[in-house]
N, C-alpha and C positions, 0 to 999 in steps of 0.2 A: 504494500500500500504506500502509494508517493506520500512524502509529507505535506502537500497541500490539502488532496483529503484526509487525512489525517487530524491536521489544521481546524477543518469545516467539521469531522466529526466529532472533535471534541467541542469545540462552540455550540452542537449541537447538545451535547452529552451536558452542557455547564449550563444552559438555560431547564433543559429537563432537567436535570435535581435540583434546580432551585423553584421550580413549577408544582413536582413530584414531593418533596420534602414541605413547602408550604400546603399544599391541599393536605398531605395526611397529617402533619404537624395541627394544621386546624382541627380536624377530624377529632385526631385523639382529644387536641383540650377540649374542644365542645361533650365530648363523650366525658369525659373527665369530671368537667365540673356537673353535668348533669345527674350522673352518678354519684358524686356526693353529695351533691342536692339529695337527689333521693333517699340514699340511707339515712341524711339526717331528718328527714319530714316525715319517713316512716317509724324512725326507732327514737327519734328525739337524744341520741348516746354517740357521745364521743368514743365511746369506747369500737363500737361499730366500725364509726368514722375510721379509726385508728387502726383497727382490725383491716378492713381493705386497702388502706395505705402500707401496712405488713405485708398482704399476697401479691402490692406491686414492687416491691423493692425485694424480698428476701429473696423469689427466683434468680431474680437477677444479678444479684450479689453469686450464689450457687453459681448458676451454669453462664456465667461471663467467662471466666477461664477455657469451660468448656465448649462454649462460643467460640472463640479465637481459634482453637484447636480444629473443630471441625471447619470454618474460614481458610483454615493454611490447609488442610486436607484436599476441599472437595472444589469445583469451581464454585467462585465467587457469587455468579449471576442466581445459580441455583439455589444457594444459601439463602441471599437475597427472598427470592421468590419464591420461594418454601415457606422462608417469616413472613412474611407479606400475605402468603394463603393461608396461612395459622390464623393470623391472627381475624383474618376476614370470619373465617370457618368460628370463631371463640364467639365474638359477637351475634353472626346470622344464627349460632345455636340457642345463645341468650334469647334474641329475639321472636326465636321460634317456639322457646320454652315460654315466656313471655306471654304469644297470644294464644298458647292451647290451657297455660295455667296463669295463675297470678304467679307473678314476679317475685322471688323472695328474697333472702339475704343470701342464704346458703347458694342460690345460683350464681350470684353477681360475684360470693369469693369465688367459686370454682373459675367461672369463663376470667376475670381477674389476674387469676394464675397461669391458667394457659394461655392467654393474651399476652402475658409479660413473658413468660419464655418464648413466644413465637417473637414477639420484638426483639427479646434480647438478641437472637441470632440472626434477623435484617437488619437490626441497626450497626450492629459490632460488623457484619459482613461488609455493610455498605462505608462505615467508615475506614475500614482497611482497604478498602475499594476507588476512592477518593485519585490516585496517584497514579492509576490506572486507567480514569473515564478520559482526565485534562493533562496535556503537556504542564510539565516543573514549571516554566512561564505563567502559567495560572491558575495554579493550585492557593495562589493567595487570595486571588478573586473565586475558589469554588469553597473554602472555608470562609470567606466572608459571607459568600451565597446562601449557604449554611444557615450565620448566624443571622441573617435577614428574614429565614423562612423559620424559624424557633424565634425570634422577637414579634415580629406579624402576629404568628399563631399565639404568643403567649398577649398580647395586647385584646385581638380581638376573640379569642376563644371564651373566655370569662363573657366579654359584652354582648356576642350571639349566643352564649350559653345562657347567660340572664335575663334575653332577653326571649328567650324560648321558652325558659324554665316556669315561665306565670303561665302559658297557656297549650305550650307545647306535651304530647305525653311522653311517657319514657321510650316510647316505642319509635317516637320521631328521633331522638336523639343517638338511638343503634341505628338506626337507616340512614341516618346522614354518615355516622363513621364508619359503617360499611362501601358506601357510597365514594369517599372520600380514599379510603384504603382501594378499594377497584380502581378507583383511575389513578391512583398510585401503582398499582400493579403492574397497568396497561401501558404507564409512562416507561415505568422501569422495566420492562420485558424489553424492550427496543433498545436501551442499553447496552454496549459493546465491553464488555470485562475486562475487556483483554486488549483494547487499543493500545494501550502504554503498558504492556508486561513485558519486562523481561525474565519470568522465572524460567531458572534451566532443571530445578528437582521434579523428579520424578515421584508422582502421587502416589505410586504403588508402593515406594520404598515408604515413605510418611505413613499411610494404613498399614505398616508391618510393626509399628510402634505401638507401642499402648501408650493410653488416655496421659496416666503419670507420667510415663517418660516424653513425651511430646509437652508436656505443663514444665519438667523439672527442663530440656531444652529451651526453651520459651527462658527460663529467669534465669538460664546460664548465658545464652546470648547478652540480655539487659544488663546484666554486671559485665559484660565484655564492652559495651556501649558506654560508656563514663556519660554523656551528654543525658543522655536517653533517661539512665537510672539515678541522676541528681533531678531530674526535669521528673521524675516519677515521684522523686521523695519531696521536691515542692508541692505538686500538685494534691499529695496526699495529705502533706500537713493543712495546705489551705484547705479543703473539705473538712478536715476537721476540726480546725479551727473559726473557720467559715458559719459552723452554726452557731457559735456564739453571736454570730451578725443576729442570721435568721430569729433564732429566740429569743435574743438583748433585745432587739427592736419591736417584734410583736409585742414584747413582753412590758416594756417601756411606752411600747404608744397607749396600749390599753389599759397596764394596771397603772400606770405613776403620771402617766398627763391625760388617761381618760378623755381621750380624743375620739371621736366618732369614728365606726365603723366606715361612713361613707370617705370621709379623709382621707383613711389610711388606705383605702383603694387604690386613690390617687399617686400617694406616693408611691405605692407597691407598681402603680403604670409609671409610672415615672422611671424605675430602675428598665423596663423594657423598651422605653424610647430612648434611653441612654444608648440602650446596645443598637436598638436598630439604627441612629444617626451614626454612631460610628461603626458601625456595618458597614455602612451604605458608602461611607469616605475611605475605608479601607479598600471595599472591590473595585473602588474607582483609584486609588491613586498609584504608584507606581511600587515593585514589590520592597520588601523589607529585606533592606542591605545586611543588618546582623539581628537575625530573630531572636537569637539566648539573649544577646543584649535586652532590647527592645522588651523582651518580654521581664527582662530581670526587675526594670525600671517601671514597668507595669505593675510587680507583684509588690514592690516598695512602695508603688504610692497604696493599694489597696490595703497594706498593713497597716499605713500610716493614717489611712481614711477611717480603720476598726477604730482605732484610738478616738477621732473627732470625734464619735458616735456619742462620746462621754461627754460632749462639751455641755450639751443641756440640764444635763444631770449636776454639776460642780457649777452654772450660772441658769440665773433668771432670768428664763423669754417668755419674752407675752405670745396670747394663743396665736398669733396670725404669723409673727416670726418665728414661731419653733415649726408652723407648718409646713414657710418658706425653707426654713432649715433642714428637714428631713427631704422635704425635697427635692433639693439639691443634691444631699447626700444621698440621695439612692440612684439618682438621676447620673452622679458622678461614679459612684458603685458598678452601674451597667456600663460606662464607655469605659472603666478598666478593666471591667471586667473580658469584655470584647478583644479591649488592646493585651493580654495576657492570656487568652486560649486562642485566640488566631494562631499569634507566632508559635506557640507552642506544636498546634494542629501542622503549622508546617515542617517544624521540624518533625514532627513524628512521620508525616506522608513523605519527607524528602531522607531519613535519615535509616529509616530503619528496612532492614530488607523486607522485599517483598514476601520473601518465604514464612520471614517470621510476624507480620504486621499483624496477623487475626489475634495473636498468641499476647503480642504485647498490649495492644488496645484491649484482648479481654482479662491479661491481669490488671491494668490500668483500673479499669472499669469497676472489677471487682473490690479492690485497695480503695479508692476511691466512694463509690456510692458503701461500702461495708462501715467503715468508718464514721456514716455521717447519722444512722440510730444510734451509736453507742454515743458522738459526740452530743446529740440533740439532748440525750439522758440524760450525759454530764452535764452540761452547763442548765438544765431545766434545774438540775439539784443545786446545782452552784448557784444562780436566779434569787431560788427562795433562801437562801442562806445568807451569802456573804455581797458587798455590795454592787449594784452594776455595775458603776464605773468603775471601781478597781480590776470587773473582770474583764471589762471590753481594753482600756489601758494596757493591763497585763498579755495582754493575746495579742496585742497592737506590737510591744515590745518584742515579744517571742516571736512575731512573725517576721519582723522588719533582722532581726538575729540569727532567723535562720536561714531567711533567703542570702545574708549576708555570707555564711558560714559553706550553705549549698553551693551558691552560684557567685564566689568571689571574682574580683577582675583578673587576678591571673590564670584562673580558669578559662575566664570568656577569651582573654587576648591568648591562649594556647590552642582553643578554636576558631580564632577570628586571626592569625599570624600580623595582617596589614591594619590592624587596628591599634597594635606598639606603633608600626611605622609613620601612620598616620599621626601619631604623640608626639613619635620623634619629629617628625615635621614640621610641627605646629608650634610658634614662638610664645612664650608666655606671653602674659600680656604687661608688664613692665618693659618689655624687651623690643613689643609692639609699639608700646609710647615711644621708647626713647628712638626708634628707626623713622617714627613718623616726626619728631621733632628735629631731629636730624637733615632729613626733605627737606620739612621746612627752611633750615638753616641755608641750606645749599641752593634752594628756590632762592631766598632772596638778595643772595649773596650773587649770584646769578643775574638777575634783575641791575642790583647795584652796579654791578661790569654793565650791565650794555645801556643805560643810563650815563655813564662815563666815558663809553668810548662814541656815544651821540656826541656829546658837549666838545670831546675832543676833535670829533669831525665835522663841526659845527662853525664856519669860519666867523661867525657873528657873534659866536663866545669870547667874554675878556676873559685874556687869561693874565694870570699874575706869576 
């Protein structure tokens, strides 16, 4: 295949997943929030509530590893499209149970859980898949695409959700995310896998492995990758430190400034228009010359933004200014948050082999979303005990410490070589004063000569 098609079918490939990923990305939130709706208006219990929030996260945590695994095993597309009919199939069975019986809870966990293992392995396939649809050229613009089609769906899924949920049944709400998931299918079946592969292993020797040993190659690889498994142990820390965000601030708007439900909407849209403007400047602007940089200086300010989070807490704002305050700070939260998994996302599509990317995106995955129940726990306990601000402060520090400690500069300049050079190049800025006063000197001194040698060519000058 000439590289000009090539060219055109990735262009092709990079508006379909950004087409593909925003319609099912809506789907699920509209199903999402209708679903909690429901269990809370039927059972009136958080505990419910909580209960279904377990059978989406703890599959996933489980068989993310195993995800990755079967991802580097089998082709990619199929993976894909396999999770994609799961999870159609999880839903159209709810709603089939639905209208021959009444709806119960016990359904909603079952399809719940099969629904998140069918996602976990299209979503974990498709993002190993990423490096393969778009040439290296614009894999910054198909991870920006990305977080455009997850901020969209996180903005408007809640407001078609809400605005369904006063009249709509629950039976509308599976048919749209069915609905949403098929033309996701239909997108992604046309899909070319393998336009950018270059894998040379052979599948047959990989299925000769077992589960474990394909899992324990997977984290022997990562520790061979220095960039890869410092960029894992950031990622990890902020997830779990991260929910100190999450529950400080629910926890803070509603028990200690008792601030209206309808407010805090706002601010919580706020953190989703952060991301989607800098989404949007990210796929448009030219690619990111040092990502580990770029991203390190991302994870610094968002450390250092935990900390603000305390300012209302230690001073006194009236209600209109702590509303402006919050949201800003969320609004500021989504564009680092943006500017600090892009560049991540491209080094993980640019750095790590093809062979092993399912393997390492599904330990990621798991390290990551595993982490963030036991952190939500901690800090819930920590909350009701000891003070807010000393916990948001305290996390603010540890975080800004460890990114220090992870991702120092002579780490970065041992993977960035022309980034010393570019140091050595560049004159302090004392050094810069004195060259430019310097000029100057020479400028005028310059001037003064041909001023002088006018006068002396000048026969109507007296001279003395």
């Amino acid at each position: 295949m000439s590289d000009v098609i090539k060219q055109k079918r990735a262009t092709y490939h990079l508006y379909t997943f950004l087409v593909s990923k925003m319609i099912s990305s809506l789907g699920a939130n509209v199903y999402t929030f209708g679903i909690s709706m429901f269990i809370l208006a039927i059972t009136g219990s958080a505990l419910s509530f909580a209960a279904n929030l377990f059978f989406s996260i703890i599959p996933r945590v489980i068989l993310s590893p195993i995800a990755g695994i079967i991802t580097d095993r089998f082709p990619r597309k199929a993976v894909v499209l396999v999770g994609q009919g799961g999870s159609i199939l999880s839903i159209i069975a709810l709603l089939s149970y639905s209208l021959v019986f009444d709806l119960s809870i016990i359904a909603i966990y079952i399809t719940t859980f099969f629904y998140t293992i069918s996602n976990t392995f299209s979503s974990i396939a498709f993002s190993a898949s990423v490096s393969n649809l778009v040439d290296a050229e614009r894999i910054q613009k198909a991870m920006s695409f990305n977080q455009i089609s997850l901020s969209i769906s996180g903005i408007c899924g809640p407001i078609i959700g809400g605005m369904m949920f006063g009249f709509a049944s629950i039976e509308l709400f599976l048919l749209l995310n069915i609905l949403s998931y098929l033309v996701a299918f239909l997108l992604e079946s046309t899909l070319n896998f393998k336009l950018y592969s270059y894998a040379t292993n052979d599948n047959n020797n990989k299925i000769e492995n077992s589960l474990l040993q394909s899992l324990k190659e997977g984290l022997v690889y990562i520790k061979t990758k220095p960039i890869i498994y410092r960029l894992l142990m950031v990622v990890v820390w902020l997830n779990l430190f991260f929910t100190a965000v999450t529950v400080g601030t629910n926890f803070m708007l509603v028990k200690v400034f008792n601030m209206p439900f309808s407010l805090i909407g706002f601010i919580e849209a706020f953190e989703a228009i952060g991301m989607l403007l800098v989404s949007i400047y990210l796929a448009t602007r030219s690619n990111i010359k040092y990502p580990l940089q770029f991203s390190k200086l991302s994870v610094l300010g968002l450390s250092v933004l935990v900390g603000t989070i305390a300012i209302p807490l230690l001073f006194h704002f009236s209600g209109p200014l702590l509303f402006s305050y919050f949201l800003l700070t969320m609004f500021l939260f989504g564009c680092l948050s943006v500017l600090t998994n892009t560049p991540i996302g491209i080094i993980m599509q640019k750095d790590v082999d093809e062979a092993f990317r399912g393997r390492v995106f599904g330990i990621l995955e798991m390290m990551a979303l595993g982490l963030m129940p036991i952190g939500s726990l901690i800090f819930g306990v920590l909350y009701d005990t000891v003070p807010a601000a000393m916990i948001l402060i305290i996390c603010s520090i540890f975080l800004v410490i460890l990114t220090l400690v992870l991702l120092p500069s002579s780490f970065i300049r041992s993977i960035y070589p022309e980034l010393k050079k570019e140091k050595t190049d560049s004159k302090p800025a004392s050094e810069k004063v004195n060259d430019m006063l310097m000029k100057r000197q020479i400028r005028n001194e310059y001037q003064e000569h041909i001023v002088k040698q006018k006068q002396l060519c000048n026969p109507t000058t007296i001279r003395m």
